[in-house]
C-alpha atoms as a printed R data frame, in Angstrom:
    type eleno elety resid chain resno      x       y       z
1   ATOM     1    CA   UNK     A     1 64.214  90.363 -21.953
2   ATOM     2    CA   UNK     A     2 63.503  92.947 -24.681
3   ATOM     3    CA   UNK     A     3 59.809  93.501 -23.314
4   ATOM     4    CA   UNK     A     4 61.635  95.006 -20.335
5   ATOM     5    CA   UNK     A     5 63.556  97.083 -21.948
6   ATOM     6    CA   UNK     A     6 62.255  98.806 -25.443
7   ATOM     7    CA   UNK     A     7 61.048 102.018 -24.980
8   ATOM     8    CA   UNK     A     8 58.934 101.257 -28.555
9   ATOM     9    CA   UNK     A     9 57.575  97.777 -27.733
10  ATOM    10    CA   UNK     A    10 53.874  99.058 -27.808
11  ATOM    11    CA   UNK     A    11 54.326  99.447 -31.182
12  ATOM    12    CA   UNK     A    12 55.100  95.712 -31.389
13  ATOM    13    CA   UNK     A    13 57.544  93.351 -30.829
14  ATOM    14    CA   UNK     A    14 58.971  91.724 -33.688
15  ATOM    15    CA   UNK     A    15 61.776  92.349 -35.222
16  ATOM    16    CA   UNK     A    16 61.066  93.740 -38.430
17  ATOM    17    CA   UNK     A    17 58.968  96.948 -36.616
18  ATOM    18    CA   UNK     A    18 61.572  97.562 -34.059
19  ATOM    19    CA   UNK     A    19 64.277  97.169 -36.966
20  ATOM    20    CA   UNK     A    20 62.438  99.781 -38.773
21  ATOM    21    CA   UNK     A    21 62.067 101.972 -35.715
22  ATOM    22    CA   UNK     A    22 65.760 101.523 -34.464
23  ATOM    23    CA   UNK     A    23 66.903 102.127 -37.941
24  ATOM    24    CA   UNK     A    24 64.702 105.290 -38.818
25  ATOM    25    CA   UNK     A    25 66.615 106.512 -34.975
26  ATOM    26    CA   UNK     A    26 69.659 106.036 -35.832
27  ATOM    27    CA   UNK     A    27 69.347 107.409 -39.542
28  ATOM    28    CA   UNK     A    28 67.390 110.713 -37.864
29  ATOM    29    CA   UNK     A    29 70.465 111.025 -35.550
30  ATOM    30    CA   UNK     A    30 73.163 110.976 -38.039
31  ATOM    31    CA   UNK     A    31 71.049 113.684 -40.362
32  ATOM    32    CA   UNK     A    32 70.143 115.696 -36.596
33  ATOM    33    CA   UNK     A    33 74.312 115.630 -35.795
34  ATOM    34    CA   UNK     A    34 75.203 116.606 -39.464
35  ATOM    35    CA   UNK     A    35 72.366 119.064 -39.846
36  ATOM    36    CA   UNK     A    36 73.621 120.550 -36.276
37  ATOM    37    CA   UNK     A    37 77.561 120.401 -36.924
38  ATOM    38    CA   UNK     A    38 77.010 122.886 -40.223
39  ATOM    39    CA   UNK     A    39 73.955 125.458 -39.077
40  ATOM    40    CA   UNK     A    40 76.490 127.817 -37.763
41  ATOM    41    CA   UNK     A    41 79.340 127.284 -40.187
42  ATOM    42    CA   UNK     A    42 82.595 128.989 -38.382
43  ATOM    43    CA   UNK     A    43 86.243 129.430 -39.976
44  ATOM    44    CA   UNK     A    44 87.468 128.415 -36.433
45  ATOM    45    CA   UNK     A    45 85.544 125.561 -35.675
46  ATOM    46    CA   UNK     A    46 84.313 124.976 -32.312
47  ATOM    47    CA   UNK     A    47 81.745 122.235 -30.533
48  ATOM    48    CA   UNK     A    48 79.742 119.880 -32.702
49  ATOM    49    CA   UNK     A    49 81.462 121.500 -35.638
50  ATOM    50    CA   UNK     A    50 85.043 120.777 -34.156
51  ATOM    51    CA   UNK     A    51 83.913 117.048 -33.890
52  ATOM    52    CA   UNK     A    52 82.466 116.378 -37.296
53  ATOM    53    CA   UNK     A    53 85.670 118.384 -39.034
54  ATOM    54    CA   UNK     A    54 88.075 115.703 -36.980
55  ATOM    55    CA   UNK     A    55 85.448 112.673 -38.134
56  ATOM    56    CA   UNK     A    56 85.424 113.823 -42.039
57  ATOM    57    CA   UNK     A    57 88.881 114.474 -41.849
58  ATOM    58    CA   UNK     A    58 89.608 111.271 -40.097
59  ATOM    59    CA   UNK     A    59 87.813 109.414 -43.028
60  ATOM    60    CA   UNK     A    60 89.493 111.121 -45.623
61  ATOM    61    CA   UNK     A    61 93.017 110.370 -43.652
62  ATOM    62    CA   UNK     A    62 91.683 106.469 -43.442
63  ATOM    63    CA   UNK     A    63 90.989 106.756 -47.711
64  ATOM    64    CA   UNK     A    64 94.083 108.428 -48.381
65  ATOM    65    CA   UNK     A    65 95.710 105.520 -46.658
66  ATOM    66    CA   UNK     A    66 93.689 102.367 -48.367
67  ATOM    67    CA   UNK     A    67 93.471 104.109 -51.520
68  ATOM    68    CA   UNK     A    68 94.131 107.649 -52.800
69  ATOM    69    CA   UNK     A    69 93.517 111.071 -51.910
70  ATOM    70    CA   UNK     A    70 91.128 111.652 -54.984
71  ATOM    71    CA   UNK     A    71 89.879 108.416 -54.151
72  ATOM    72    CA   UNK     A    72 88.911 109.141 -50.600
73  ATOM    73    CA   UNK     A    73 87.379 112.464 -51.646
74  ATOM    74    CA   UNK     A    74 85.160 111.330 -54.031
75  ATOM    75    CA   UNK     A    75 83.286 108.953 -52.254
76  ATOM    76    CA   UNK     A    76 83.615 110.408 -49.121
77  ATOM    77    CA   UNK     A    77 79.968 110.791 -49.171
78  ATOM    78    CA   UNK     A    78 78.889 107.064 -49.198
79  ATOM    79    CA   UNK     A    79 81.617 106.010 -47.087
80  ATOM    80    CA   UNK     A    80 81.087 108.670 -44.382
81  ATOM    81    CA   UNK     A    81 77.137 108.100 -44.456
82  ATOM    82    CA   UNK     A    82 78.023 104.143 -43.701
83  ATOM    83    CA   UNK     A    83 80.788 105.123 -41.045
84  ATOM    84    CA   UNK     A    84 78.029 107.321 -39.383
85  ATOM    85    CA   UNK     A    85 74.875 105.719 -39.660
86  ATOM    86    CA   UNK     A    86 76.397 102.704 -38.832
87  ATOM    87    CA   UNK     A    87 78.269 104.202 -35.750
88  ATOM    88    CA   UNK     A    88 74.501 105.580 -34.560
89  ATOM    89    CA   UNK     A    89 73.226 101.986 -35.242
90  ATOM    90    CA   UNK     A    90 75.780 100.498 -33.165
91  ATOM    91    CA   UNK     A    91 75.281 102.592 -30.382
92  ATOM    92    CA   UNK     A    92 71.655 102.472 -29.716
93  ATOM    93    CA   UNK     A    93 71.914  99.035 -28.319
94  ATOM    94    CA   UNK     A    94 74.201 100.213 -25.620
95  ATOM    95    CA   UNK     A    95 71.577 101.964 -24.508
96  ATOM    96    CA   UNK     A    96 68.840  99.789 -22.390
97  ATOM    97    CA   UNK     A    97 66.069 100.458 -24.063
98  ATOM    98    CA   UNK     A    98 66.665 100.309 -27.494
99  ATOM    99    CA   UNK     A    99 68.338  98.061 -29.964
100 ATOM   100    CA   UNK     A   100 71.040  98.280 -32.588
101 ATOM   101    CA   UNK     A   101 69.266  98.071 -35.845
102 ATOM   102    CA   UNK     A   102 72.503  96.651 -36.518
103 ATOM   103    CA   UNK     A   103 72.417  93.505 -35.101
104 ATOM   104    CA   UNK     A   104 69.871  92.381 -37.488
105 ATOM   105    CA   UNK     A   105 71.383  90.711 -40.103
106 ATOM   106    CA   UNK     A   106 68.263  91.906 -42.585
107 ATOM   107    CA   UNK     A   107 70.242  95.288 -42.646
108 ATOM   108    CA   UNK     A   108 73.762  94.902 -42.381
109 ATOM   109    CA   UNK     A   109 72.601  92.572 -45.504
110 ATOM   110    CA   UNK     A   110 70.965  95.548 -47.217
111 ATOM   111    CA   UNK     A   111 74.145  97.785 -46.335
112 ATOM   112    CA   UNK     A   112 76.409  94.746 -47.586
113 ATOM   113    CA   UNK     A   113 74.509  94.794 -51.276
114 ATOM   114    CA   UNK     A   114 74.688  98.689 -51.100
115 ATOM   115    CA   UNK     A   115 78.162  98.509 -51.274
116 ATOM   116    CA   UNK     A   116 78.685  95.134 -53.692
117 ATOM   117    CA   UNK     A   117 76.041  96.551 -56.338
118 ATOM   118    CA   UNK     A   118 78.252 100.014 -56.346
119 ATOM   119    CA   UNK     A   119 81.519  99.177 -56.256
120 ATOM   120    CA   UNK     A   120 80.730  97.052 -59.617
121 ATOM   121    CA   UNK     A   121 78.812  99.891 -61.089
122 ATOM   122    CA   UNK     A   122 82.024 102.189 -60.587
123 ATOM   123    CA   UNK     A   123 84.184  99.773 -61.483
124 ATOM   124    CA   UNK     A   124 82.115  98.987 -65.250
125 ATOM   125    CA   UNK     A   125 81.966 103.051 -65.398
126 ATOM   126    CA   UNK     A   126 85.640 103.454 -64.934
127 ATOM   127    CA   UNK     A   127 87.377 100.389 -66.934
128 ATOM   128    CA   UNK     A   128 84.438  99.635 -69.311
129 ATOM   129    CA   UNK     A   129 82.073  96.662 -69.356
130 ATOM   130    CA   UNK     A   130 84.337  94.038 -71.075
131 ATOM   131    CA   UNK     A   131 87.578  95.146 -69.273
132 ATOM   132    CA   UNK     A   132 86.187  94.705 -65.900
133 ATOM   133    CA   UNK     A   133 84.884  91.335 -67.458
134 ATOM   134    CA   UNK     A   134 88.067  90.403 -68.389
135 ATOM   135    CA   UNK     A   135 89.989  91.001 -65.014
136 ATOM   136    CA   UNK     A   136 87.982  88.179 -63.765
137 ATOM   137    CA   UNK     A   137 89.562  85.878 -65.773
138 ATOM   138    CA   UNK     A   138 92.762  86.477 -64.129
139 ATOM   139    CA   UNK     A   139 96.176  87.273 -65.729
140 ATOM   140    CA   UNK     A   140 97.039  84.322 -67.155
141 ATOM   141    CA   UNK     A   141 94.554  82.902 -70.433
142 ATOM   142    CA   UNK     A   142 95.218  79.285 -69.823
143 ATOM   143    CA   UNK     A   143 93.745  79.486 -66.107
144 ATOM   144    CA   UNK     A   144 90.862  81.691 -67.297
145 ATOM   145    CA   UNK     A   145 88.181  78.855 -66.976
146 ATOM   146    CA   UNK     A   146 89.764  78.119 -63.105
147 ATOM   147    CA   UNK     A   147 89.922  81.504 -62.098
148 ATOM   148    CA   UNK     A   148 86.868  83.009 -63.231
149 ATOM   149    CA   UNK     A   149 84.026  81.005 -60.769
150 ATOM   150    CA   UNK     A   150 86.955  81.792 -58.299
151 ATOM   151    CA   UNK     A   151 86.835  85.466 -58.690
152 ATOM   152    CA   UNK     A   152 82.479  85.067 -58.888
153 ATOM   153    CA   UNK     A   153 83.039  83.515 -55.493
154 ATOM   154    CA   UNK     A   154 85.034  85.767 -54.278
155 ATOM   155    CA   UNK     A   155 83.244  88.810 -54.335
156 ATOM   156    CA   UNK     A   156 79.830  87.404 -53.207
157 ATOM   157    CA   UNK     A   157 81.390  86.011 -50.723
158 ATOM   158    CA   UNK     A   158 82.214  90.025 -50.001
159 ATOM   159    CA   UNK     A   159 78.867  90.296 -49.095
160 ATOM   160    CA   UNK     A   160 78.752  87.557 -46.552
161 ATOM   161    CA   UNK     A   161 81.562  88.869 -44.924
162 ATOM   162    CA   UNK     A   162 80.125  92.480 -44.793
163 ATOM   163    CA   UNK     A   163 76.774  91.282 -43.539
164 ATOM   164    CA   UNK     A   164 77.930  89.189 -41.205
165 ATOM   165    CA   UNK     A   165 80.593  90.470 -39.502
166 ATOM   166    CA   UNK     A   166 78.762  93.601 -38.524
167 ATOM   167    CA   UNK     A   167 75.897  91.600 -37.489
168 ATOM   168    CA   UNK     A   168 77.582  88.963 -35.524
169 ATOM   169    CA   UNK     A   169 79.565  91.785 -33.690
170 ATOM   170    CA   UNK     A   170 76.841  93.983 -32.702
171 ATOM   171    CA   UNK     A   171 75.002  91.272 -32.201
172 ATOM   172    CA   UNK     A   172 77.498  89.554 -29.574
173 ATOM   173    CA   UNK     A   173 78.097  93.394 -28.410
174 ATOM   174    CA   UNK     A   174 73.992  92.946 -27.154
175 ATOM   175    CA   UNK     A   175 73.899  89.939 -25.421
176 ATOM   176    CA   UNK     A   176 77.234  90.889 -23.710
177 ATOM   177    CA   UNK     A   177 75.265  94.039 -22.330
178 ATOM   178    CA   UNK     A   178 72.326  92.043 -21.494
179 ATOM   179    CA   UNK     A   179 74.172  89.477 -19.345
180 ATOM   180    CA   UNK     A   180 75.812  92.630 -17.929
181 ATOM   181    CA   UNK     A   181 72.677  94.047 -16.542
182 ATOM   182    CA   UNK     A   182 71.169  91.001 -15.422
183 ATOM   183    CA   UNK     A   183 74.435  90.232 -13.487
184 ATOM   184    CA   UNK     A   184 74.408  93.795 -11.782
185 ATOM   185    CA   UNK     A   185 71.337  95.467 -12.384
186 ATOM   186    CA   UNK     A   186 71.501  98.169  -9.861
187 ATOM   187    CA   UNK     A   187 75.505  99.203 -10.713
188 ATOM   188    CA   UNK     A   188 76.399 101.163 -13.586
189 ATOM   189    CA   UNK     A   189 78.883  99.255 -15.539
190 ATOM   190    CA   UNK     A   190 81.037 101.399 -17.261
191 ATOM   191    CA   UNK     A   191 83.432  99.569 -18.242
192 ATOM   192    CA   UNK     A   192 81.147  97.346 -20.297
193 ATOM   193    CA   UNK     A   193 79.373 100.601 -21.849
194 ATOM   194    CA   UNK     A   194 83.258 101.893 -22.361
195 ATOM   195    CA   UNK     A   195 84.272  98.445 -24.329
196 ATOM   196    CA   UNK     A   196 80.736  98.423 -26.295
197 ATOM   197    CA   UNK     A   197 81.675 102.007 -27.438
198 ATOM   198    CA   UNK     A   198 84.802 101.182 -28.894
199 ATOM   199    CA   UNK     A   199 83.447  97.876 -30.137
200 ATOM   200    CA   UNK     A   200 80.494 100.394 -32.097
201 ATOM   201    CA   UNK     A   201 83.440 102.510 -33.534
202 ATOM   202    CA   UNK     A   202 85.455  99.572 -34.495
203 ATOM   203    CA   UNK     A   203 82.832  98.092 -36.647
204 ATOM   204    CA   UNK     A   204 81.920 101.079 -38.111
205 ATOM   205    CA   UNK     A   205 85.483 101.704 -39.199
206 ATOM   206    CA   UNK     A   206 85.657  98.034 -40.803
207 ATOM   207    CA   UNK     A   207 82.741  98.571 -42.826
208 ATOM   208    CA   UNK     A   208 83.786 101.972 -44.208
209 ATOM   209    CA   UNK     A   209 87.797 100.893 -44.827
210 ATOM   210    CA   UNK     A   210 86.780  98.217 -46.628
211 ATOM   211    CA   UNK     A   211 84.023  99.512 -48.701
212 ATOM   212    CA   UNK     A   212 86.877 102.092 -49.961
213 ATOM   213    CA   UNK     A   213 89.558  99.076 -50.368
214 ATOM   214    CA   UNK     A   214 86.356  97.333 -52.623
215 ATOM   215    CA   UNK     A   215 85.787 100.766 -54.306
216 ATOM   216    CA   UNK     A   216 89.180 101.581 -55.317
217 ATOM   217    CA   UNK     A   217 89.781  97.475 -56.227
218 ATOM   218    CA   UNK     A   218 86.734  97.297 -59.002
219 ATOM   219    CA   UNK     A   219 88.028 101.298 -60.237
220 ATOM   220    CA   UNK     A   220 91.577 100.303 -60.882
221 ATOM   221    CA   UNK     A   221 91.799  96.456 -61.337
222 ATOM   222    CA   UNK     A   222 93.837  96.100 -58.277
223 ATOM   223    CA   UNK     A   223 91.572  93.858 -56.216
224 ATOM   224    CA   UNK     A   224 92.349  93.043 -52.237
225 ATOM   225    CA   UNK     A   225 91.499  89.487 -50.657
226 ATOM   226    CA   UNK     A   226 89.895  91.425 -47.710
């Protein structure tokens, strides 16, 4: 089925060079749209411009509401980039063709630890190393040796979820699209490429809500069973 339908399957078929192709796409799209949106910077914003104002604000709107304003502002920039690149990633595979870089779980893996490794770095840089320790342990001292593998658990098991909810999404989001197009190769279905759409937005919104719910859980010690 792919050999019918990748436009880069002379370069090879397996999945780690079309991963690297599909995800070098989709990362050259989101820098072409952002690139495009701000070359002709306008106080009254208009086209591409328009769009990307409504998506930044959107995120900042979506942070405000998890978190904080000054929370959603200052990492704007690594939750946007996820939103976006992972929006592109998700969108390629609607496309026959190409595939969503995203529905291999080697990247939504690498995204996953992109997020766990900084959300613990900003959380150590903004309650201290032994403080961020500590919160581990839960609030109560006596239940400090229960709690503590609980909370370890916990937040690898972040990662899993992450990884593997993008990845079993887009993933089911592909093979949805291929049965569609074997079924009725010859009629456009829209209303598939409609649902897969949304279902490429969705995801992308999961991953960047709760990357700032993670975020603004290590930073303040008020941590979210998401």
């Amino acid at each position: 089925m792919n050999e019918l339908w990748l436009f880069f399957g002379f370069l090879g078929h397996d999945q780690y060079t079309q991963l690297i192709v599909h995800t070098l796409i989709a990362a050259l799209l989101a820098v072409l749209v952002a690139k495009l949106a701000t070359k002709k910077l306008q106080l009254v914003p208009s086209g591409l411009q328009n769009v990307m104002e409504a998506v930044v604000q959107g995120i900042i709107y979506i942070g405000k509401d998890v978190a904080n304003e000054e929370v959603a502002r200052k990492y704007l920039v690594l939750a946007g980039s996820l939103a976006i690149f992972i929006f592109f990633g998700n969108v390629l595979g609607i496309i026959p063709g190409f595939e969503s870089p995203t529905g291999n779980v080697n990247l939504t893996l690498t995204l996953a630890l992109i997020v766990f490794f900084y959300y613990h770095y900003e959380g150590i840089k903004a309650q201290g190393l032994g403080h961020y320790i500590a919160h581990f342990a839960g609030p109560v001292k006596w239940l400090a040796p229960l709690m503590f593998p609980v909370e370890i658990l916990s937040h690898f098991s972040r990662i899993i979820s992450l990884a593997f909810r993008l990845f079993g999404n887009i993933k089911g989001d592909d093979l949805f699209l291929a049965v569609l197009l074997m079924l009725a190769p010859w009629v456009f279905p829209l209303a598939g490429y409609a649902l897969l759409t949304f279902s490429a937005f969705l995801q992308a919104f999961v991953f960047m809500v709760l990357t700032y719910v993670y975020i603004y859980g290590a930073i303040t010690g008020q941590e979210e069973a998401l």
